[in-house]
C-alpha positions, 0 to 999 in steps of 0.5 A, a space after each residue: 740260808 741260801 747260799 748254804 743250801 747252795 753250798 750244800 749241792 756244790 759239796 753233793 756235786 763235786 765228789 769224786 765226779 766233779 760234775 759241776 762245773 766250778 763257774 757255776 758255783 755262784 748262781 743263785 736258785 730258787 728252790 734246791 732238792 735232792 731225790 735218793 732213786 730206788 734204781 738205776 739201771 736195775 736188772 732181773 726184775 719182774 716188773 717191766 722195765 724193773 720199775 716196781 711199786 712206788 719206785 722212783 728209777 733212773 735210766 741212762 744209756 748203759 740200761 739200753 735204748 729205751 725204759 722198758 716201762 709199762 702205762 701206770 707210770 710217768 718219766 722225765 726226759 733229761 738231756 744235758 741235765 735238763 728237763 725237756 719234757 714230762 712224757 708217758 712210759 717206755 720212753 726213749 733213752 738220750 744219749 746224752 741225758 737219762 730218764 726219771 721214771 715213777 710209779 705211784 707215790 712218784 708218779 704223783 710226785 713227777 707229774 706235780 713237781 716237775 716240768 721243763 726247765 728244771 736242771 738235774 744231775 745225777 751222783 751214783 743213787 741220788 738226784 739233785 734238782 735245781 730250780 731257778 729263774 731261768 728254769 722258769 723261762 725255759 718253762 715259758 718258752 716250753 708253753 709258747 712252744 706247744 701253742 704254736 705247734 699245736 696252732 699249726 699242726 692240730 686239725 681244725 675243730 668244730 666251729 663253736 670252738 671259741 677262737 682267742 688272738 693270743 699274739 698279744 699275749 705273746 707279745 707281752 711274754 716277749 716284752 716282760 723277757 727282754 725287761 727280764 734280761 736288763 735288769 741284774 738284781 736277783 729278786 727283780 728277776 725273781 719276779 719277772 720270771 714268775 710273770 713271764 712263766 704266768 702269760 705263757 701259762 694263760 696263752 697255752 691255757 687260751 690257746 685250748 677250745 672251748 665248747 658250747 655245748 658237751 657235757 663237763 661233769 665231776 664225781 663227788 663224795 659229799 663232805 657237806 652237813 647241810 643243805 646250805 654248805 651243799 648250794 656253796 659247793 654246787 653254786 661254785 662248780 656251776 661257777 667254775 664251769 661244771 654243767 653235771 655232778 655225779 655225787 657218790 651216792 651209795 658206797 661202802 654199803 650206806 646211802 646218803 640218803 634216808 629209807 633206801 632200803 631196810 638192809 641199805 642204812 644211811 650214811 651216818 654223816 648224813 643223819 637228819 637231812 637228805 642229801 639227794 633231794 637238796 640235790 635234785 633242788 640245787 641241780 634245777 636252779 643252778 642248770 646242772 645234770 643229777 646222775 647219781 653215782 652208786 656202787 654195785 657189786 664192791 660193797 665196802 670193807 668189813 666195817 660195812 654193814 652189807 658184810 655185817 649183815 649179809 655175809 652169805 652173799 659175799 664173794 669167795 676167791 678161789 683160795 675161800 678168801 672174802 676179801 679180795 687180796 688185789 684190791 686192799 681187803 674189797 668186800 663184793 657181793 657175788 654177782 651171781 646170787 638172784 638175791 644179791 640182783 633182787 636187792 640192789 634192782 629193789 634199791 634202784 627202784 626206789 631211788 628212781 621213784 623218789 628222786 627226779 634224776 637225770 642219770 643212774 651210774 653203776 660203777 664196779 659194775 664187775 668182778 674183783 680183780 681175778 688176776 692171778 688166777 690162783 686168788 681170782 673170784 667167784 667160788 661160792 657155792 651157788 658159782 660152783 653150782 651153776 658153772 657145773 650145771 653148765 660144763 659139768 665141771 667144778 670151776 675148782 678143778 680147771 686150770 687155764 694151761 690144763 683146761 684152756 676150753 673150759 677155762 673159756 667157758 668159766 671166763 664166759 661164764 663170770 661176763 655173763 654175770 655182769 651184763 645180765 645184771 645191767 641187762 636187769 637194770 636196763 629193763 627196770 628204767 625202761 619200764 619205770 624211768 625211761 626218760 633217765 639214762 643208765 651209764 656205767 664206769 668201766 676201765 678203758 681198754 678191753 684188754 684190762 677191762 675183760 681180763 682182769 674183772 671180766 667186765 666185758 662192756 662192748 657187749 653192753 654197748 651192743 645190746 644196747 643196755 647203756 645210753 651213755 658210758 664214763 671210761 676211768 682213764 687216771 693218766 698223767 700221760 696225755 698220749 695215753 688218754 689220747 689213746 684211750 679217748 679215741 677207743 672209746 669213740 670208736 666202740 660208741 653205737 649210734 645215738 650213745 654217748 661217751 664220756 672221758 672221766 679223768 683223774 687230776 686227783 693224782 696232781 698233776 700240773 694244770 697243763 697236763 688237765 687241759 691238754 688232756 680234755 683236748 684229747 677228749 674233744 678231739 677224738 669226738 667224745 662228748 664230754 669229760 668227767 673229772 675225779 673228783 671235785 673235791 680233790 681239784 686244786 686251785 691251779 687246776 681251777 684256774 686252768 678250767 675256767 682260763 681255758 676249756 671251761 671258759 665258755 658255758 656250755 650247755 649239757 648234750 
């Protein structure tokens, strides 16, 4: 079956390009696919570089020097029809090679499926991968080179950073490698490659700190259905390295747990136990930080009950829509409404009292997503009112070209909404909790943060109303976390702390996880929050615990 597969990608190759070469016919693969790209070179496309949703797009010399792209894709470098690297967006375009570029579906796909080594080519609109022993090598060889690099040139940590002699694990990847080229016989060399490719994977995993003290926490929708599988899951997180869970506690206009509130009903999955005080159990016996994780203002589809039961409350766009069209039908309650406030500062309070909780987490914490501005929200009567009262103007009747100063005003005006909110919140735990902590979930750079959901959290920071702040930094691009870990440290007050929340929930390879929990440490955050448990694969596991989870680490 093999050969066949080979024979098949000779075929695909040789075409009217003939581009392989005829004394590479006889080797033997691994793993050999094909990929029909959406683009190559596309042009007069709306999306940046062309690349649209979902889009698979090569870009070669012809396209220009660089892709063009925007940050909510990732690309591959290929050079002499070879993957080099896996890198972020708007990349450079070699010369002798072309870039594989994806957004979504793809995205996930790249930042899962491929890594330096593989060999590629390209026949007018189809890409042909080849994977094979000495793909994995080249893999090898990547890894050990990122160790070393990053040995000499990273600035020094902090000294409870647990130092790892890694010389003799290069000395046995050097070994396995020269045994590797002595023998011919093809599963032999199968097998060697793989456990070359596995002690280079372990000493770039090693070669990542390990702190002892930061916070390691996890978001978590609760699939248990009783307290016994729910200390299986803790006592395993507890395992893996994990010292704070932030389980999803109120979404889609339920609780978890019992008698929230007569408007607020319990989540049909967990009828007959209460999740949070199995919790609130299990946190204390196994050392980790409770802080619940709850929606606010995002409400659910219109299966929840919230929509079912307060529909007056709900948010209108500006074209009279509920359901916000940027964001797959969302339903929000509007922000504005004192008794949209009262409602969820009564739920708060409650779930405070009752429980003993370590942290409060709010999270869209904001507008639906406002931009364009013809489908932006809110417009309901009591915003229109209020606005009016304000700037004596109805907000229907300004446009940001016609009426920028106005239109300022009304952008001022939706913020003002949200921070008093967390304002309110704020006031509640210093009044009844002060000893929990108030975070917040928020986009990480204020550009898209402000503009688009009007989620303006460096005022919060300000005024002081958060002890600590989880930045939504999703990325398989490492440079951009990078980025976004640094604005974060750089927007912290005194005495509040940061945390990068991560998402491996898109796929990506483990090396990608921990490089980019590096990034996280390094820019002086003081812990990462991964999204979510439930979706880490076991590669990724193995990553945590060989690497930046290996030693425990105690909550700041």
């Amino acid at each position: 079956m093999k050969n066949l597969i080979l024979v098949f990608i000779v075929a695909f190759f040789l075409g009217d390009n003939n581009k392989l070469a005829q004394n590479e016919i006889d080797i033997e693969f691994d793993h050999t696919f094909i990929k029909v790209t959406d683009k190559v070179d596309p042009v007069n496309s709306k999306y940046p570089g062309g690349r649209g949703a979902n889009e698979l797009v090569v870009y070669t010399p012809l396209y220009g020097d660089s892709t063009g792209t925007n940050k909510y894709g990732i690309e591959a470098i290929v050079i002499e029809n070879k993957i080099q690297t896996i890198s972020g967006n708007n990349s450079k375009i070699p010369q002798n090679g072309f870039v594989i570029s994806g957004h979504g579906e793809v995205l996930r796909w790249i930042s899962n499926e491929l890594f330096p080594g593989i060999e590629v080519h390209l026949n007018d609109n189809k890409l042909a991968f080849k994977i094979s022993n000495e793909s994995k090598i080249f893999f090898a060889d990547y890894l050990v080179s990122e160790v070393e690099k990053k040995l000499n040139t990273w600035e020094a940590l902090h000294e409870s950073i647990s130092i790892i002699d890694l010389s003799g694990l290069k000395h046995e990847i050097n070994s396995i490698k020269q045994e590797y080229y002595d023998i011919t016989n093809y599963n032999s060399k199968s097998k060697y490659s793989q456990s070359i490719l596995a002690k280079a994977q372990e000493m770039y995993y090693k070669s990542f700190p390990s702190f002892n003290k930061e916070i390691r926490a996890s978001w978590y929708r609760l699939r248990e259905k009783n307290a016994e599988e729910l200390e299986e899951t803790i006592k395993l997180m507890a395992e893996i390295g994990f010292n704070a869970i932030c389980p999803e506690t109120i979404y889609g206009g339920y609780a978890i747990y019992p008698n929230a509130h007569p408007d607020l009903p319990q989540h049909p999955n967990f009828i007959g136990w209460d999740p949070m005080k199995e919790l609130e159990r299990l946190c204390k016996k196994y050392e980790i930080k409770l802080i619940p994780w709850v929606w606010v203002f995002f409400i659910g589809r219109e299966n929840s009950p919230l929509v079912e039961r307060k529909p007056e409350w709900l948010a209108l766009s500006r074209q009279n829509e509920i359901p916000a069209r940027n964001e797959n039908n969302y339903h929000f309650f509007c922000p504005s409404r004192k008794e949209v406030n009262r409602f969820w500062i009564d739920v708060y309070e409650k779930l405070v009292t009752n429980y003993d909780i370590d942290g409060l987490q709010l999270d869209y914490i904001r507008y639906p997503v406002s931009l364009p501005n013809e489908h932006g929200f809110c417009y309901c009567d009591v915003c229109k009112s209020n606005f009016n009262s304000i700037a004596n103007v109805n907000p229907l009747n300004i446009f940001p070209d016609k009426n920028p100063d106005k239109w300022e005003q009304w952008i001022d005006y939706r913020k003002e909404q949200i921070t008093k909110f967390v304002g309110k919140v704020s006031n509640l735990l210093e009044e009844q909790k002060p000893n929990i902590k108030l975070s917040a979930d928020v986009f990480p750079l204020f550009e898209e943060s402000i503009a688009f959901k009007f989620q303006n959290w460096g005022n919060w920071l300000d005024k002081g109303y958060l002890d600590e702040i989880f930045t939504m930094s999703y990325s398989p691009e490492a440079e951009q976390v990078k980025k976004e870990s640094k604005f974060l440290v750089e927007q912290l007050p005194d005495g509040i702390e940061g945390y990068v929340g991560l998402g491996p929930f898109m796929g990506f390879r483990p090396e990608i996880l921990v490089k980019e929990i590096f990034y996280a440490q390094n820019a002086g955050a003081n812990g990462v929050c991964l999204f979510s448990f439930g979706s880490l694969k076991p590669e990724q596991i193995d990553a945590l615990k060989r690497g930046p989870f290996r030693l425990k680490a105690t909550a700041n």
